[in-house]
SEDO-17400 format. One record per residue (C-alpha): residue number from 1; x, y, z negated. Coordinates in steps of 0.2 Angstrom, whole numbers. Each point is the difference from the previous one (the first is absolute). Example, Ala and Ser with C-alpha at 12.3 -4.5 7.8 and 13.67 -1.06 7.14 Angstrom:
residues 2
 guti     x     y     z
    1    62   -22   -39
    2     6    17     3
***
This chain:
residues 324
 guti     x     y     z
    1   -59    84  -166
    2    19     6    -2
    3     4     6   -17
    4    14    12    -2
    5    11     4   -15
    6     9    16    -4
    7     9    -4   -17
    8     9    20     3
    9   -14    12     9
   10     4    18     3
   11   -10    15     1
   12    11     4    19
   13     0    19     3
   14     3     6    18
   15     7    15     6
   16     0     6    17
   17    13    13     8
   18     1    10    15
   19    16     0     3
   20    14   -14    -6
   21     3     0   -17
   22    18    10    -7
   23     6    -5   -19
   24     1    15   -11
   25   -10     9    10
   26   -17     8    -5
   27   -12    -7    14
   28   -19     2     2
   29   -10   -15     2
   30   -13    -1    16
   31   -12   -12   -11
   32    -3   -13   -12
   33    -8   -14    -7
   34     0   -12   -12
   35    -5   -20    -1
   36    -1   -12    -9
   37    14   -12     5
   38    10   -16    -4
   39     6   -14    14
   40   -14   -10    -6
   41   -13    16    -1
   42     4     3    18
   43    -1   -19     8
   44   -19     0   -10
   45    -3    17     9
   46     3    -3    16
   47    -9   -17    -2
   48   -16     8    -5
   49     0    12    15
   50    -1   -13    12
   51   -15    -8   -11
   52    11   -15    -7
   53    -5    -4   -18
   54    14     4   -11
   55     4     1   -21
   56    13    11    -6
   57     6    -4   -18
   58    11    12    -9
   59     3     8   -15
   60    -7    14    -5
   61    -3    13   -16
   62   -13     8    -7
   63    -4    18     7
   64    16    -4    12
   65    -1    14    14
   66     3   -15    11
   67   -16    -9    -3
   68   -11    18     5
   69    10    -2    16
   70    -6   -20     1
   71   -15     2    -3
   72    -6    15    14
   73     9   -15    15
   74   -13   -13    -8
   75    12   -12     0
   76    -5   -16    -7
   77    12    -1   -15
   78     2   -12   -15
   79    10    11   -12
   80    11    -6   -16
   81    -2    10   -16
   82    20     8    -2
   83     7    15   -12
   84    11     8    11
   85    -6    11    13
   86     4    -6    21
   87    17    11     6
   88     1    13    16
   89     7     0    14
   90     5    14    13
   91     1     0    17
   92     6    13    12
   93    -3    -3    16
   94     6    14    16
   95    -7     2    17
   96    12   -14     9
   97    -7   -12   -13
   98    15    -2   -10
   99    -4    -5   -18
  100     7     3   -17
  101    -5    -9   -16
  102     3     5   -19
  103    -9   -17    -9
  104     1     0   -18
  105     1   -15    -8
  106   -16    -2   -10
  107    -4    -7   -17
  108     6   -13   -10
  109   -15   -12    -2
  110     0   -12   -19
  111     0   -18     0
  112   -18    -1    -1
  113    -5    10    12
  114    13    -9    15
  115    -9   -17    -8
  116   -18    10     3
  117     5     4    17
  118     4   -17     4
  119   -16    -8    -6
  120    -8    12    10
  121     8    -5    15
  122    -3   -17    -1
  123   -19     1    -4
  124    -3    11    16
  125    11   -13    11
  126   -16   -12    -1
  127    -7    -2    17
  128    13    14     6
  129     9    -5    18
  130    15    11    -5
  131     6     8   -15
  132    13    14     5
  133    15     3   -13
  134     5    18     3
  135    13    14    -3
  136    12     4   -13
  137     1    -5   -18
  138    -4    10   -14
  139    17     2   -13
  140     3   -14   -11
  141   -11   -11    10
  142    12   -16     4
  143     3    -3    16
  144    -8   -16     2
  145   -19     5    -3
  146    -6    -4    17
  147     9   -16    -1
  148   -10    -2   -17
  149   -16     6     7
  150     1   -11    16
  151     2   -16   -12
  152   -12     3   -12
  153   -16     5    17
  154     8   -19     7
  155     1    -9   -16
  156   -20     9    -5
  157    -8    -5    17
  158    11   -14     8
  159    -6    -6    18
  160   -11    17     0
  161    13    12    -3
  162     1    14    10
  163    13     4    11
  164    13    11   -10
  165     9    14    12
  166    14    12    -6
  167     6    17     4
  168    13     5   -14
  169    20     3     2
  170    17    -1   -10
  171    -1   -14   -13
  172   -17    -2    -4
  173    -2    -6    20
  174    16   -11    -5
  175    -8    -8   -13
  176   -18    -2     7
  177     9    -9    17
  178    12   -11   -14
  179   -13    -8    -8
  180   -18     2     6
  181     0    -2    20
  182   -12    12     4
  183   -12    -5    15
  184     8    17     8
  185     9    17    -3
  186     3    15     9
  187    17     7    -3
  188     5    15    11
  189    18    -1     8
  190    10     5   -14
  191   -10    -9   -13
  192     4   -17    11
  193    19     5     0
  194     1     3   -18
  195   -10   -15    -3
  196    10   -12    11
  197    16     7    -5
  198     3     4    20
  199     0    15    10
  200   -10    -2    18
  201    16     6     5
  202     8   -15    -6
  203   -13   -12     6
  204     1     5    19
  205    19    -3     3
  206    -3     4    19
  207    -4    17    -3
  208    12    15    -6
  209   -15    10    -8
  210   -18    -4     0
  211    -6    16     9
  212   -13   -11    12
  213   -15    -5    -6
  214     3   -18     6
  215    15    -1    -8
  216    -8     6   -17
  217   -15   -14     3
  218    11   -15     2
  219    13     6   -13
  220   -16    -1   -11
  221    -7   -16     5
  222    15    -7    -2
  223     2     4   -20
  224   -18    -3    -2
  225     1   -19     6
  226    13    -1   -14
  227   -15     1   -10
  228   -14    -6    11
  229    -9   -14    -6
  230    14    -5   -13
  231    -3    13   -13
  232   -17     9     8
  233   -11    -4    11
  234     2    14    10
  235     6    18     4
  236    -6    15     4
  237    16    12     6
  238    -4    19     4
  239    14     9     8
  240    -8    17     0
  241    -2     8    15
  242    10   -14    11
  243   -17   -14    -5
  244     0   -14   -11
  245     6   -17     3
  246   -13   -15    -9
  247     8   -17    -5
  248   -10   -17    -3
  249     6   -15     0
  250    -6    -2    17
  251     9    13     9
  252     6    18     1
  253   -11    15     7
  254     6    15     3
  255    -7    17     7
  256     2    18     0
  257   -13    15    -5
  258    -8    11    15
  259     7    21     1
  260    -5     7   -16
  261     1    18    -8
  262     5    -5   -18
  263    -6    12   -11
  264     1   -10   -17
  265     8   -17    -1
  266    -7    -1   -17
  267   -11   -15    -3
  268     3    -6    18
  269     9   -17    -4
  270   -14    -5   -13
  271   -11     6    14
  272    10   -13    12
  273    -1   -14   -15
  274   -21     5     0
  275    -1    -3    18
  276     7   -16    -1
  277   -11    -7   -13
  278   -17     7     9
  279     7    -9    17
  280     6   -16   -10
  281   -17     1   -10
  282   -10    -1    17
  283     9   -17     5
  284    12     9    11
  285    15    -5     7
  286    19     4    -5
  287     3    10    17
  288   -19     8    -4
  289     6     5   -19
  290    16     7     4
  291   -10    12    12
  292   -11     4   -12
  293    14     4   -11
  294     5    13    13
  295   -14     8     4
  296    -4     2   -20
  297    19     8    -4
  298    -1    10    16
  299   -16     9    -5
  300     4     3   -19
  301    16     9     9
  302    -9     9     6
  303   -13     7   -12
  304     6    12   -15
  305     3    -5   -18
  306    -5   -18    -2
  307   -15     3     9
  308    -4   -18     4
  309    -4    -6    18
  310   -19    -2     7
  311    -3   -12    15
  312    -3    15    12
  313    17     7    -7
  314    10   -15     7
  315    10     1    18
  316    -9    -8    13
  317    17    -2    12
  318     4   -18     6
  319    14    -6   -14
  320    11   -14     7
  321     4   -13   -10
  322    16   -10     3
  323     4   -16    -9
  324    16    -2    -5
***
């Protein structure tokens, strides 16, 4: 089983336009939908549609709007009690696929209810191969709660702890790569930049500007043996539409996604963060996982909203993978 956590879900609204979107003016909308989102809500998603047994845990009101939306995808869920109802998030996305966010910043949770959450995370960690640590903060939450959580799932089940991934930016992945070496993350490249304090730029002296998909992989692989095995295990790099780089402490891999019509990139790198636990989950290798990764992120590009990717929605294109 993998457990996801969403300490900050979000009920994600998504527009559609016909035409590419023009600030201040008075546009009509081609459709809309809404679901029920959150980093960790979309890994457990995309898990469940290719039949791998997965656990969301959030925090969740009672009579939140949120939870009707839950509830009608039958997602296996393990909700914490809160007062303050999940925030909203708008998406407008245009024909070409570009994509613009308005995410509020959610409520601030008490002390009890953060120490709730956490107990409820470690109790659904037993047995569990992964637990996913996911998305943003809520306000007043310190920065350091993964880190917390992390150590207090290692220090309940020792030896049969589950492997603890990441997906977070800014300080709280800072602080969760500081002091709890996490078996993996998944930054994208900014995120690895603001992180390591580099710009790929900076890490590829050879090149004047990282327009090249090579150049953008090794750039990457090179910042993320800076933190390969010594502070995490490993890396998980998305680069958008020019691939995703993985690093372990056995080697680099790098590969690039087949032709794709992006029509939301919403949801696709926690779709690419999916696919590598479902490949990893099945005993795969690190060349076979990074490809899984791909195909995942390319297919939730290319579904509306955060629609999340079934095995038949996957590319079936050959997808090269270089190690670096």
């Amino acid at each position: 089983m993998i457990v996801t956590v969403t300490a900050n879900p979000s009920l994600d609204r998504t527009i559609v336009l016909d035409a590419p979107l023009q600030p201040g003016a008075v546009q009509a909308a081609a459709s809309t939908r809404e679901d029920a989102g959150g980093k960790g809500i979309n890994v457990a998603r995309v898990l469940a549609a290719a039949g791998a047994s997965a656990l969301a845990v959030l925090p969740l009101a009672e009579g939140d709007p949120y939870g009707t939306v839950l509830t009608a995808e039958r997602l296996a869920a393990r909700t914490v009690p809160v007062a303050g109802h999940c925030r909203a998030n708008v998406t407008i996305t245009d024909p070409a696929g570009v994509t613009t966010k308005l995410n509020l910043p959610g409520e601030m949770p008490s002390a009890d209810e953060l120490t709730a959450l956490q107990n409820a995370v470690v109790e659904t960690a037993e047995g569990a191969r992964w637990v996913v640590l996911a998305g943003s903060l809520p306000p007043g939450v310190p920065d350091d709660f993964y880190a917390q959580v992390i150590t207090a799932v290692r220090e309940r089940w020792g030896a049969a702890a589950p492997r603890m991934a990441v997906d977070a930016s800014g300080p709280a992945l800072a602080a969760v790569v500081a002091r709890a070496h996490p078996d993996l993350i998944k930054p994208n490249d900014d995120e690895l930049a603001e992180l390591t304090g580099v710009s790929l730029d900076a890490a590829d002296a050879d090149v004047d500007a990282l327009t090249d998909a090579n150049d953008l992989a090794q750039a990457a692989a090179r910042l993320g043996r800076a933190l390969v095995p010594a502070k995490v295990g490993a890396a998980l790099i998305t680069l958008g539409g020019r691939g995703a780089v993985l690093v372990t402490p056995d080697g680099a891999y790098a590969a690039v996604p087949p032709p794709t019509r992006v029509r939301s990139t919403v949801g696709a790198g926690d779709s690419s963060l999916a696919g590598y636990l479902l490949a990893e989950s099945r005993g795969a290798d690190p060349a076979a996982c990074l490809v899984s990764s791909i195909r995942h992120g390319a297919a939730a590009a290319s579904l509306p909203g955060t629609m999340a990717p079934r095995p038949g929605d996957l590319p079936t294109a050959d997808i090269a993978v270089a190690h670096l």
